[in-house]
Z-matrix of the N, CA and C atoms (Angstrom, degrees):
N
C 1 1.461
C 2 1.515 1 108.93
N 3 1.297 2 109.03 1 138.11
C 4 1.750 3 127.48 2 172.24
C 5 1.222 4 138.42 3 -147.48
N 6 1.035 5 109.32 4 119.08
C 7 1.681 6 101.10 5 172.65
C 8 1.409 7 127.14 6 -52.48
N 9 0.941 8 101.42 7 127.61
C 10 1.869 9 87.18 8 175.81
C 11 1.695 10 124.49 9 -95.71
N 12 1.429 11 97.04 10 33.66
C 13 2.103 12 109.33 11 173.56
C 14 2.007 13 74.35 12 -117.80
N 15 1.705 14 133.77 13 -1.32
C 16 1.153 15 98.67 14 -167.92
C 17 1.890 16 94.78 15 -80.87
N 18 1.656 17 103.97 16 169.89
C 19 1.892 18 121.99 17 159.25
C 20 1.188 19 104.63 18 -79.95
N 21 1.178 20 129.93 19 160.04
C 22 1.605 21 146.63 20 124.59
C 23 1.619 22 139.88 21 -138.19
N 24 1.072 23 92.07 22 108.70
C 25 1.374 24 100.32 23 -163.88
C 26 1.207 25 117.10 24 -46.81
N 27 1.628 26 124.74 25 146.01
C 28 1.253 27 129.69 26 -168.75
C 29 1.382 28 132.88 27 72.05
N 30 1.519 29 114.52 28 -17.14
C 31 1.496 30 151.13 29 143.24
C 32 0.896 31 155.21 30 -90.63
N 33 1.454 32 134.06 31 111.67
C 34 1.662 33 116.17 32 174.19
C 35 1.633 34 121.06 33 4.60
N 36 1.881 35 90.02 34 117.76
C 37 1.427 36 84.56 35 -174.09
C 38 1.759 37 102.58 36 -103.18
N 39 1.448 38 98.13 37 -163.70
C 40 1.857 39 72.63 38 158.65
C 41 2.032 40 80.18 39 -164.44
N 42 1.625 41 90.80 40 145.06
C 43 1.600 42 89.53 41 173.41
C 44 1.947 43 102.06 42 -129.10
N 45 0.993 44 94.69 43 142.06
C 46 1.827 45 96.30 44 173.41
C 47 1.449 46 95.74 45 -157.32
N 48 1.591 47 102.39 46 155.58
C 49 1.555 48 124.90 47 176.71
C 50 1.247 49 104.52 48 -118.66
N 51 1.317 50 114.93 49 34.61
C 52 1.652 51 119.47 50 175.06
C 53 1.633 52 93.00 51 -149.95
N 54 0.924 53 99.49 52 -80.75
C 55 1.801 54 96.48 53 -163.21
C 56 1.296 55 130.90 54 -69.11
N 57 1.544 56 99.12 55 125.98
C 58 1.953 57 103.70 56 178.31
C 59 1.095 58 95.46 57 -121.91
N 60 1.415 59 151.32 58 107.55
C 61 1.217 60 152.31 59 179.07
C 62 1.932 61 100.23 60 -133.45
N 63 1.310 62 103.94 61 130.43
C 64 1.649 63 106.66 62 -174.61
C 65 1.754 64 106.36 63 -114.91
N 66 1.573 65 85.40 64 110.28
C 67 1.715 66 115.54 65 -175.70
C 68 2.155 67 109.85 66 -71.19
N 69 1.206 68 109.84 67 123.08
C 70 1.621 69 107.69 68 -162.21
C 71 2.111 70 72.79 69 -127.66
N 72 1.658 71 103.44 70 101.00
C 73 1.423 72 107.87 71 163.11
C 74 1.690 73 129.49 72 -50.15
N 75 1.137 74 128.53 73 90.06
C 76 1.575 75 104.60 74 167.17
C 77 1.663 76 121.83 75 -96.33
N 78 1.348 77 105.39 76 165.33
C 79 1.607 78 107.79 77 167.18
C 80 1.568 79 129.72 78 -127.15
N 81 1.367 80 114.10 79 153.18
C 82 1.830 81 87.73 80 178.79
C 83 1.388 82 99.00 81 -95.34
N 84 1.661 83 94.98 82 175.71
C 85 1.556 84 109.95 83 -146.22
C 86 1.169 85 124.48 84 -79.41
N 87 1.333 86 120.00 85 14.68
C 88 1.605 87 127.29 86 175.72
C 89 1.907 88 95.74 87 -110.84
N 90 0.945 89 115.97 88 -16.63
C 91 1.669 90 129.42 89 164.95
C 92 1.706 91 97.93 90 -71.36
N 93 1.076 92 116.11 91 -73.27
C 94 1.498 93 118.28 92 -152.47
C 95 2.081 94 98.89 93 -57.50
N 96 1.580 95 101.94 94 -29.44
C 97 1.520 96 92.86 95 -174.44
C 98 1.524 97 98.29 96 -67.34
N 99 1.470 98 109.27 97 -45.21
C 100 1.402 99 99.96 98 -172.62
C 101 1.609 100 122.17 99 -41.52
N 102 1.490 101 92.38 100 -53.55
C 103 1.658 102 107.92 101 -174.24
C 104 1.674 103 112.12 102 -35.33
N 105 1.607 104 114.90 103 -17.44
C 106 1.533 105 107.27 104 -152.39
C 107 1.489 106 91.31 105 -83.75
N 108 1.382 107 127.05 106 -46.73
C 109 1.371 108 124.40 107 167.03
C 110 1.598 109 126.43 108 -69.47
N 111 0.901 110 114.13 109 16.63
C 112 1.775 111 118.06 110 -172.67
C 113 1.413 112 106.88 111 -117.70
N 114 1.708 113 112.56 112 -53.63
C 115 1.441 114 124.07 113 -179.59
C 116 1.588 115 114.53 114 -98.71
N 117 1.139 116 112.56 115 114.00
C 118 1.530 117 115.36 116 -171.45
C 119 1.624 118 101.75 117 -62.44
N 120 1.184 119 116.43 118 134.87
C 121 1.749 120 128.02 119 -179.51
C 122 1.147 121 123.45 120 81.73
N 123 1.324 122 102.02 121 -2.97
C 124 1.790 123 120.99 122 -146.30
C 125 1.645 124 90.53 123 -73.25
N 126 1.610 125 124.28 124 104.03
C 127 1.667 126 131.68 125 175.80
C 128 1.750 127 109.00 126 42.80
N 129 1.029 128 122.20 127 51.69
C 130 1.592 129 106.05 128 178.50
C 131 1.455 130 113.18 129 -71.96
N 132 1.392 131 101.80 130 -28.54
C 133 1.828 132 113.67 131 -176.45
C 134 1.830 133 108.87 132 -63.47
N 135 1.502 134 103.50 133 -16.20
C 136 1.737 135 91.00 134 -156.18
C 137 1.631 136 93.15 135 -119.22
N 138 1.136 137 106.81 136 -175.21
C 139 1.871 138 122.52 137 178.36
C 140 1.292 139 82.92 138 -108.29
N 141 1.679 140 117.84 139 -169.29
C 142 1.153 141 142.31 140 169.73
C 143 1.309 142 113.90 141 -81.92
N 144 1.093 143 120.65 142 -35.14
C 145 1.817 144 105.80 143 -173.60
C 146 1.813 145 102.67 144 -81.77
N 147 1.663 146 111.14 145 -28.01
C 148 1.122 147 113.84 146 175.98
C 149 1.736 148 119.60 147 -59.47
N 150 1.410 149 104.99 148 -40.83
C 151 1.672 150 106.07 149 167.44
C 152 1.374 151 109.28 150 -73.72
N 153 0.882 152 121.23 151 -29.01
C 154 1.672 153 98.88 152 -160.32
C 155 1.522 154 115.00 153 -95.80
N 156 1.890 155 114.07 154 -4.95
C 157 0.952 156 124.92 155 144.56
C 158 1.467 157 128.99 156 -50.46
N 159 1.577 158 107.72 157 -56.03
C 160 1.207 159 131.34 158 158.56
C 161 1.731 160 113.39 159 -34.29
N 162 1.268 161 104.93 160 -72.51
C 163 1.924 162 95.69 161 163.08
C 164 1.176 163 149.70 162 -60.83
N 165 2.106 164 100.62 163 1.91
C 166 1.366 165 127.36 164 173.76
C 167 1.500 166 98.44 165 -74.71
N 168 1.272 167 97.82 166 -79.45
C 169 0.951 168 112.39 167 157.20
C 170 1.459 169 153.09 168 -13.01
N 171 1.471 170 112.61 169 -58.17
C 172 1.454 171 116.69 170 138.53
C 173 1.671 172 128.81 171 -43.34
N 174 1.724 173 113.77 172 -42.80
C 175 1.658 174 102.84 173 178.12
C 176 1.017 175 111.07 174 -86.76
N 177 2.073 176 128.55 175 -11.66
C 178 1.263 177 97.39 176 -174.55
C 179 1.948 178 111.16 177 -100.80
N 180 1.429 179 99.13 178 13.96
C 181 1.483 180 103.28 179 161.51
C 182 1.591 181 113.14 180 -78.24
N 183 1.439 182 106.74 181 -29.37
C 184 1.652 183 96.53 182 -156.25
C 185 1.924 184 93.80 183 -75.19
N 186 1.540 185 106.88 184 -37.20
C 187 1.757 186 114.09 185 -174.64
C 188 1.196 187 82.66 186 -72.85
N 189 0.902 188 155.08 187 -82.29
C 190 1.708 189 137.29 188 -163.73
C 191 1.801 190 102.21 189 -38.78
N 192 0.848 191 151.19 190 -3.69
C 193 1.830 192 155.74 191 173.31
C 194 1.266 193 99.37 192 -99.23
N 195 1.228 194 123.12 193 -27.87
C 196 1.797 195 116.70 194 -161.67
C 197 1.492 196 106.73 195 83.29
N 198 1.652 197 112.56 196 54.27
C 199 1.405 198 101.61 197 169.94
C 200 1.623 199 95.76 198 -124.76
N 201 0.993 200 134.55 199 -178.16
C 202 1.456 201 150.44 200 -148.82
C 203 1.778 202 94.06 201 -125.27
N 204 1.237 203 115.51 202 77.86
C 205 1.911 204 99.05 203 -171.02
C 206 1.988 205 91.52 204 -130.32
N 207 0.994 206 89.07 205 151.04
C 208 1.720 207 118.02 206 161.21
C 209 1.419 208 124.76 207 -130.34
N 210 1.256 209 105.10 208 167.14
C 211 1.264 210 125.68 209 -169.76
C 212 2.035 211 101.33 210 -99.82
N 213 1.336 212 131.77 211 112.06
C 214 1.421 213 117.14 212 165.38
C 215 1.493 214 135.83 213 -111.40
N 216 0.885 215 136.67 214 93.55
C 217 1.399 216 135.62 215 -166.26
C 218 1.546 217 117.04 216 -43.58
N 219 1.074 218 145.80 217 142.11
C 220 1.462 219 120.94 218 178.30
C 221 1.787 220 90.18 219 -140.28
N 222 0.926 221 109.42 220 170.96
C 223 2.015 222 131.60 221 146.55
C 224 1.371 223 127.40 222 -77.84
N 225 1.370 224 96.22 223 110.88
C 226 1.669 225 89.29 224 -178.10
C 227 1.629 226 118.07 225 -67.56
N 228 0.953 227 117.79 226 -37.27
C 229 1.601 228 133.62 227 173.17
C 230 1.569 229 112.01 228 -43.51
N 231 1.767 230 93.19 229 -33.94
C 232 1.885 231 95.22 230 -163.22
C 233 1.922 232 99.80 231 -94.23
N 234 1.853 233 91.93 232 -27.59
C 235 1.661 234 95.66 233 178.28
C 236 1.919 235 103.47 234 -54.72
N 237 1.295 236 103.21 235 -41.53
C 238 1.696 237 91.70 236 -144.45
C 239 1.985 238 81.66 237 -91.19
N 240 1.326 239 116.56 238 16.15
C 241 1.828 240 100.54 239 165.22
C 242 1.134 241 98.01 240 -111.85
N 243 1.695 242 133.79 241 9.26
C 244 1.324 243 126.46 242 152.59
C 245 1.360 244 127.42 243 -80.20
N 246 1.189 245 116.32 244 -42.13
C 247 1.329 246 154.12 245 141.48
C 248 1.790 247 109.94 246 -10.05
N 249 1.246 248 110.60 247 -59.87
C 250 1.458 249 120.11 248 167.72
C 251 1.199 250 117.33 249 -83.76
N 252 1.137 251 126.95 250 -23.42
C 253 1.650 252 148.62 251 -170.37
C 254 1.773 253 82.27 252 -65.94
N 255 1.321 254 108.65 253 -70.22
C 256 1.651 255 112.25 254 -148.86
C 257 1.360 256 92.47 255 -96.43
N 258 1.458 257 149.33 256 16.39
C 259 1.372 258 133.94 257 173.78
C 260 1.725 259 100.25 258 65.26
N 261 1.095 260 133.99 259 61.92
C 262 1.582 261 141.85 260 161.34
C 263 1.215 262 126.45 261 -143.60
N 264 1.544 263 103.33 262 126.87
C 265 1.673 264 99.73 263 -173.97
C 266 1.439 265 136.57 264 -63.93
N 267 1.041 266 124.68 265 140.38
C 268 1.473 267 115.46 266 -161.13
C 269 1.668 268 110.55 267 -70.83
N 270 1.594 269 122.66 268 88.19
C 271 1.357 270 117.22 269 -157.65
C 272 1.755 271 80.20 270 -123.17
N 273 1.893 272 106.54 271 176.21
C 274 1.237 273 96.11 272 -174.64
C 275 1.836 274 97.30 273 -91.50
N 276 0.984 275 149.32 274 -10.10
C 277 1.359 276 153.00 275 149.44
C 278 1.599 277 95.20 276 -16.83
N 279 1.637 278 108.69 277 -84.04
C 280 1.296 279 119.15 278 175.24
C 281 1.114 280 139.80 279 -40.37
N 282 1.852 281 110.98 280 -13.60
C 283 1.447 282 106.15 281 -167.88
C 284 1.873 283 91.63 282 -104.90
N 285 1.851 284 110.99 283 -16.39
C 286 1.757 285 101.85 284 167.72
C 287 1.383 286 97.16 285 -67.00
N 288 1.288 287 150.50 286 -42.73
C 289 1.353 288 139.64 287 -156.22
C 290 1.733 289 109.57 288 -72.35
N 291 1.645 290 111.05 289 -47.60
C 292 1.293 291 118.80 290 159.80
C 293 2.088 292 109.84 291 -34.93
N 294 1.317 293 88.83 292 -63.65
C 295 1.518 294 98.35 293 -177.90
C 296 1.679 295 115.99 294 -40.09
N 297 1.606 296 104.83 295 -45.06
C 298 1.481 297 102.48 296 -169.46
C 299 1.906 298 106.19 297 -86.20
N 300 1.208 299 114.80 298 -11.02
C 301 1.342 300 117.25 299 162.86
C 302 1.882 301 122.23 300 -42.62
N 303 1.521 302 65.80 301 -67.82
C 304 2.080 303 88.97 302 178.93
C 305 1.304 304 105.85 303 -71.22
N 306 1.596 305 130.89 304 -23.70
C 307 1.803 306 111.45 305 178.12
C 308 1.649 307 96.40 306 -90.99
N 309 1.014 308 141.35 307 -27.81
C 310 1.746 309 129.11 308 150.04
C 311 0.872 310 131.55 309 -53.57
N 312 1.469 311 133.27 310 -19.21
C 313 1.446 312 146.26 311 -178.54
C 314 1.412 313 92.82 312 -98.59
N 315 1.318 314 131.25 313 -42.84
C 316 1.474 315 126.32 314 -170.23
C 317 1.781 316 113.80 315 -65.23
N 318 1.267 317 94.77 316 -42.15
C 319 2.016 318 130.42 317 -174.36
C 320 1.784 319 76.56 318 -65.31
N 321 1.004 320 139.20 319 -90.28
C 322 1.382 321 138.09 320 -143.68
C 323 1.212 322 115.87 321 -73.57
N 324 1.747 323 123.37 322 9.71
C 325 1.489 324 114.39 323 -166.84
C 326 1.972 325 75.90 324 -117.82
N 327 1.545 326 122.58 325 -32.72
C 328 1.313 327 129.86 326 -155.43
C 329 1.872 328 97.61 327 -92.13
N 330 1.071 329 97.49 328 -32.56
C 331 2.283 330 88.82 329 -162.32
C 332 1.531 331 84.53 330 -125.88
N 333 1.471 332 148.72 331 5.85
C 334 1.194 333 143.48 332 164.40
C 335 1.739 334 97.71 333 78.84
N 336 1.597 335 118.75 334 52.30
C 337 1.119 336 115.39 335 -178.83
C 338 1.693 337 108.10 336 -66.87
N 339 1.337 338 120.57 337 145.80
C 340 1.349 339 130.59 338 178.96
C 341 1.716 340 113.61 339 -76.27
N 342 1.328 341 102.29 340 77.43
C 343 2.101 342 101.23 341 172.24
C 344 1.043 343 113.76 342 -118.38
N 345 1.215 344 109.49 343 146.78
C 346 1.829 345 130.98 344 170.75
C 347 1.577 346 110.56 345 -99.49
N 348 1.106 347 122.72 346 114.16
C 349 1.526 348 110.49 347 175.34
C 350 1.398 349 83.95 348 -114.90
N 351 1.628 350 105.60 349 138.21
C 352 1.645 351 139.78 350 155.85
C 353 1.513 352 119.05 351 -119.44
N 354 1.372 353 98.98 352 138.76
C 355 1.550 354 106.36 353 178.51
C 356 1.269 355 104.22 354 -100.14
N 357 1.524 356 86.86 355 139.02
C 358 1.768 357 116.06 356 174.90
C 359 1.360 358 105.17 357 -95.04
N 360 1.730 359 107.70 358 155.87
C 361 1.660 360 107.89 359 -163.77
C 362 1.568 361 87.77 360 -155.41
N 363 1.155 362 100.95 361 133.70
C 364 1.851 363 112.54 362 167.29
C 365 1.034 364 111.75 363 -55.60
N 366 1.578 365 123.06 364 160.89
C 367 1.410 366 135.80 365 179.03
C 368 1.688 367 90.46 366 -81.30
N 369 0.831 368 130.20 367 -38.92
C 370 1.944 369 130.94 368 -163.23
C 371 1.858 370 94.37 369 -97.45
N 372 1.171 371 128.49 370 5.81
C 373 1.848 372 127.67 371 161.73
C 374 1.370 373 96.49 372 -114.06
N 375 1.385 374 139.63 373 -6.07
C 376 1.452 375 142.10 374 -168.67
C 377 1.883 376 84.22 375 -86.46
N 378 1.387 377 81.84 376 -62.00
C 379 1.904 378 88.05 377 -164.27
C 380 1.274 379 116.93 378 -70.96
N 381 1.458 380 112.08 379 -37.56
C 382 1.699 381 99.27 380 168.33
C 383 1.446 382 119.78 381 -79.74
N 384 1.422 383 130.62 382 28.05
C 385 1.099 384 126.90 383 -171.40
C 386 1.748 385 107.89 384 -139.53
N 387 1.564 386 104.98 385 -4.47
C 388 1.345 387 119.13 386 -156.22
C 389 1.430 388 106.54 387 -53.44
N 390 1.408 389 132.82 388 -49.92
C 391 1.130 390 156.40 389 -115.49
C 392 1.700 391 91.63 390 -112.96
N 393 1.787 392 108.93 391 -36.12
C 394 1.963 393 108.53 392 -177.86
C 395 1.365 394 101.99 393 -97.81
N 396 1.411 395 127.61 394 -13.69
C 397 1.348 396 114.14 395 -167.03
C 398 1.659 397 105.38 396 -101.53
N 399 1.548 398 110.15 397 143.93
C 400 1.736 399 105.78 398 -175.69
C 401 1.856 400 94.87 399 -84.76
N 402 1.101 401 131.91 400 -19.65
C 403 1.382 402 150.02 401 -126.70
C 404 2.365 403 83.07 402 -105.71
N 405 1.352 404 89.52 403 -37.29
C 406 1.824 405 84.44 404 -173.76
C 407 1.833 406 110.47 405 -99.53
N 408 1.277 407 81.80 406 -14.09
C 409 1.434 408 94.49 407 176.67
C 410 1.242 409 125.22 408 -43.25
N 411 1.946 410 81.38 409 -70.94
C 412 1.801 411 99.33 410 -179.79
C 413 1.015 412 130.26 411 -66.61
N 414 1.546 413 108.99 412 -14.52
C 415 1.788 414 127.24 413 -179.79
C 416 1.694 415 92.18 414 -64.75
N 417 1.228 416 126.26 415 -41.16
C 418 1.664 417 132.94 416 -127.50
C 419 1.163 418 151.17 417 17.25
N 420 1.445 419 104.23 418 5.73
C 421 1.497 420 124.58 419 157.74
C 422 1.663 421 112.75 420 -132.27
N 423 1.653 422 104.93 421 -168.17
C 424 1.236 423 110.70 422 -168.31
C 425 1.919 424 91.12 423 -104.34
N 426 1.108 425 111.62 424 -34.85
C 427 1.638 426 130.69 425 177.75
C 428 1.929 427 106.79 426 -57.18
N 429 0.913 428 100.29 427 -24.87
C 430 2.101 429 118.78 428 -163.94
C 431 1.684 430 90.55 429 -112.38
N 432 1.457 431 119.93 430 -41.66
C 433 1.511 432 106.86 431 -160.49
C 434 1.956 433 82.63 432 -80.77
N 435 1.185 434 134.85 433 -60.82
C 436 1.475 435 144.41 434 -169.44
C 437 1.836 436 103.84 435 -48.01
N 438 1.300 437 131.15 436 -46.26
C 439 1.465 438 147.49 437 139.26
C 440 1.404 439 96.49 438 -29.08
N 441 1.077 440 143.81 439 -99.16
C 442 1.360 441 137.94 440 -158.60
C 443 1.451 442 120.66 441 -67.24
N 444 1.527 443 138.44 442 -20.30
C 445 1.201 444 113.27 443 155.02
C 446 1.881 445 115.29 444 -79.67
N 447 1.204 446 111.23 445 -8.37
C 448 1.330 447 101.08 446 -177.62
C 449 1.519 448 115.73 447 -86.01
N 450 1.117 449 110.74 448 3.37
C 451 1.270 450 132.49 449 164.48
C 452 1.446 451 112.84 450 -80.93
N 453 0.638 452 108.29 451 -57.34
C 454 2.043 453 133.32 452 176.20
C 455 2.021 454 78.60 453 -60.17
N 456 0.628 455 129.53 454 -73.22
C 457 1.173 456 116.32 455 -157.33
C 458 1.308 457 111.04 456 -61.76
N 459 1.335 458 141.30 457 -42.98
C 460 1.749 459 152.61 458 162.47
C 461 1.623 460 95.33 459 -38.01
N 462 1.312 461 119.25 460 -61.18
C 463 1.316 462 120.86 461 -170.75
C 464 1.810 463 113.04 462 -63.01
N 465 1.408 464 117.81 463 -20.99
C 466 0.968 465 106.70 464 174.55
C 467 1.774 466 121.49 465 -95.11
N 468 1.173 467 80.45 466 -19.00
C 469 1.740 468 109.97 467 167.34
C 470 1.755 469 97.88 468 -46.96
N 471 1.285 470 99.61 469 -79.26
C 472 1.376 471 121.24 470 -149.10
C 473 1.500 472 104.08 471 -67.09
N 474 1.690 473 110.82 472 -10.30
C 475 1.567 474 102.32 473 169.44
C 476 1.533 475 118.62 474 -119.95
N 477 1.761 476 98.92 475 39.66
C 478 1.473 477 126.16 476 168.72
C 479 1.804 478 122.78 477 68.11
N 480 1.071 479 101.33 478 30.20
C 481 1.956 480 132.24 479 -163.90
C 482 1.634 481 85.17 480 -75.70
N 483 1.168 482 99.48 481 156.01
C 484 1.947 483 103.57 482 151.12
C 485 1.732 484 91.71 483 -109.02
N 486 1.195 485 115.08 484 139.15
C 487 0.560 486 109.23 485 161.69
C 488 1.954 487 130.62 486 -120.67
N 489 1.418 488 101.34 487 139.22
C 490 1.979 489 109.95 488 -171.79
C 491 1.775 490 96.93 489 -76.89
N 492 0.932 491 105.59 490 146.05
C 493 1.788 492 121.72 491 173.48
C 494 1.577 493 102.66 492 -132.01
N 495 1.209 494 138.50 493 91.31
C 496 1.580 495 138.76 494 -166.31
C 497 1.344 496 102.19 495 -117.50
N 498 1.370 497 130.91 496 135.12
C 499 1.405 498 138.30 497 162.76
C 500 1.555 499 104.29 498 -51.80
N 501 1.657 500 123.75 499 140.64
C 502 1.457 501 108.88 500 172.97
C 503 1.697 502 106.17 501 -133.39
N 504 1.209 503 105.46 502 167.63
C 505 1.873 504 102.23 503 -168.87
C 506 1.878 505 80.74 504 -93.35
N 507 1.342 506 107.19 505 119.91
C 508 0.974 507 123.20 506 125.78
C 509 1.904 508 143.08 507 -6.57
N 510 1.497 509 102.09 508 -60.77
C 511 1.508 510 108.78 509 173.19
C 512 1.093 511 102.41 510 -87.27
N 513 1.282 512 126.84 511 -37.60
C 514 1.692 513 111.81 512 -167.43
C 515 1.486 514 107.58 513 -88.69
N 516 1.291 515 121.00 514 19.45
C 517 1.268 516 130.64 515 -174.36
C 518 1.538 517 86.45 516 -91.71
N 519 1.414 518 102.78 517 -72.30
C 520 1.861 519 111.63 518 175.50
C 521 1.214 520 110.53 519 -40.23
N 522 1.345 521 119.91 520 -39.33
C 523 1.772 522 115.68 521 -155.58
C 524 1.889 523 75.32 522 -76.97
N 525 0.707 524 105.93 523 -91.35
C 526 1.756 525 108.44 524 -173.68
C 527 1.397 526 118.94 525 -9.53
N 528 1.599 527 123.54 526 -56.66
C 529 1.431 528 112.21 527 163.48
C 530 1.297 529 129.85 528 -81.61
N 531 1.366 530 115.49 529 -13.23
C 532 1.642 531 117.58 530 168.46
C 533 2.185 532 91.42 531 -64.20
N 534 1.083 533 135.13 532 -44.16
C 535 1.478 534 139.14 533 -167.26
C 536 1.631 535 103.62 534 -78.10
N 537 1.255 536 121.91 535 5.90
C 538 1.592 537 134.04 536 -174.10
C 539 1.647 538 103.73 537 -126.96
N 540 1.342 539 107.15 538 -17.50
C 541 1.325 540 100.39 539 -154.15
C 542 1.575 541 132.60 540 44.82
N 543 1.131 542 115.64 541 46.88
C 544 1.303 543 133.02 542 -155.38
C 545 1.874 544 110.76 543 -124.06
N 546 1.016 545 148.67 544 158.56
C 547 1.767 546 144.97 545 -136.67
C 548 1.693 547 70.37 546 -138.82
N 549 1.806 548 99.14 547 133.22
C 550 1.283 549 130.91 548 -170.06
C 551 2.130 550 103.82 549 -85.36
N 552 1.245 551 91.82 550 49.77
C 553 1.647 552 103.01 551 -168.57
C 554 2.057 553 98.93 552 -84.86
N 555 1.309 554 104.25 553 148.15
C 556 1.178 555 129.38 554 178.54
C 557 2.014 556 105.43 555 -32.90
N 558 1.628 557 103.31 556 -54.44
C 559 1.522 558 98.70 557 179.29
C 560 1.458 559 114.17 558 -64.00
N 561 1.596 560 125.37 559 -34.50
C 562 0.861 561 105.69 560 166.24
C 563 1.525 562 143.00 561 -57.41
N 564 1.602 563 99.29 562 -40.23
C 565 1.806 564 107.25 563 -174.04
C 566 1.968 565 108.97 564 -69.14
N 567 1.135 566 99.32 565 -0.98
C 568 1.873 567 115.18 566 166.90
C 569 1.503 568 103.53 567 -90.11
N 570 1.419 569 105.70 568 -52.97
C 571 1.648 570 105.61 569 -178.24
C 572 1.518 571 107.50 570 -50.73
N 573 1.356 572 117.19 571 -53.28
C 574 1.403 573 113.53 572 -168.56
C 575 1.450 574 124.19 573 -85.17
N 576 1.504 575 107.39 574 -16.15
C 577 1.341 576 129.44 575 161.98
C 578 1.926 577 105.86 576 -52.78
N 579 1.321 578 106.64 577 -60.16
C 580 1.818 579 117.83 578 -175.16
C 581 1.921 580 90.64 579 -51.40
N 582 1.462 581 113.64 580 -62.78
C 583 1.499 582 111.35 581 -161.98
C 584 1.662 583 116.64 582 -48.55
N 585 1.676 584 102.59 583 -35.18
C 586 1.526 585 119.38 584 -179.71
C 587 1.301 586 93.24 585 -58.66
N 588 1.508 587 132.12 586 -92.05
C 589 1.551 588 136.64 587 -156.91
C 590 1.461 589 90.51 588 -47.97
N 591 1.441 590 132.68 589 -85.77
C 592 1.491 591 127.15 590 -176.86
C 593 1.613 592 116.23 591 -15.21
N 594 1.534 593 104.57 592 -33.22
C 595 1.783 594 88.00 593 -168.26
C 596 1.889 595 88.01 594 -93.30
N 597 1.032 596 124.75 595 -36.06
C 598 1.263 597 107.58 596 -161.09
C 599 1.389 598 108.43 597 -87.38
N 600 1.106 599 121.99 598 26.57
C 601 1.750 600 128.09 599 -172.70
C 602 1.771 601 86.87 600 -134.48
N 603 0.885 602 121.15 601 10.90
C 604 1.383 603 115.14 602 175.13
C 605 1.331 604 132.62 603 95.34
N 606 1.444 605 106.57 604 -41.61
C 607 1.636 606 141.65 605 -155.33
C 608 2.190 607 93.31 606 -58.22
């Protein structure tokens, strides 16, 4: 289970000034066996009908509290190529956060939910990349480039967005606009940042 106004470092973050909705991950049952060897701890004590009772269970306590919770189905196959995507270990923490990805991505393709996804970039892919990207250029530091999306982020804040924060690869950012013929500019590495999470969340 996760909030999706929660951070996590090293991972898809997510920020909103509207939405608290609490994400309870499920899987189907040729997923959940998998999960036992993939996710360390991940239910060894229970069967499948026993967890997923358990995650009934979990949302209809939290709506019985007055909390805003669902139930999300995900792919284990697609969790653990997100998982590598964003540098995060495949824990079950990670696979509710996976979960609240895909029920925001699902919400915004179905009721026209309002999101901003921005890509996040290391200080050590900032600098080894400084010199090919037009996007780090113009920032000219790592202090000015970190200043200007967090700006971008207030602004999307402030016009009620959720907003996605996703780690992004760097080269395949290039490989992608060198294959567009297209200038490695700031809107783009967001553009291709949205297509990354979008493809690996299913959407």
């Amino acid at each position: 289970m996760t909030s999706l106004s929660q951070s996590t470092r090293n991972s898809t973050n997510f920020r909103s000034s509207q939405l608290s909705v609490e994400v309870v991950a499920a899987l189907g049952e040729d997923d959940f066996q998998d999960a036992r060897a993939a996710i360390p701890d991940f239910a060894q004590s229970l069967d499948y009908e026993d967890w997923l009772d358990d995650r009934y269970g979990l949302t209809v306590g939290l709506c019985s509290s007055g909390v805003d919770a669902r139930i999300v189905t995900v792919d284990l196959s697609t969790f653990l190529a997100w998982c590598r995507s964003v540098g995060s270990a495949p824990t079950e923490k990670n696979l509710h956060l996976f979960a609240s990805v895909v029920a925001v991505l699902r919400d915004r393709s179905t009721t026209h939910t309002a999101a901003t996804i921005l890509a996040t970039v290391s200080e050590a892919d900032f600098a080894s990349h400084f010199d090919v990207v037009e996007a780090f250029r113009s920032a000219g530091d790592y202090a000015n480039w970190i200043a200007r999306r967090d700006a971008t982020v207030r602004a999307a804040l402030a016009g009620g967005k959720i907003v996605f924060q996703t780690p992004t690869s760097i080269g395949a950012f290039l490989e992608w606009t060198r294959c567009l013929g297209q200038r490695s500019c700031e809107a783009l590495l967001d553009r291709f940042a949205t297509l990354s999470l979008e493809a690996l969340a299913g959407e």
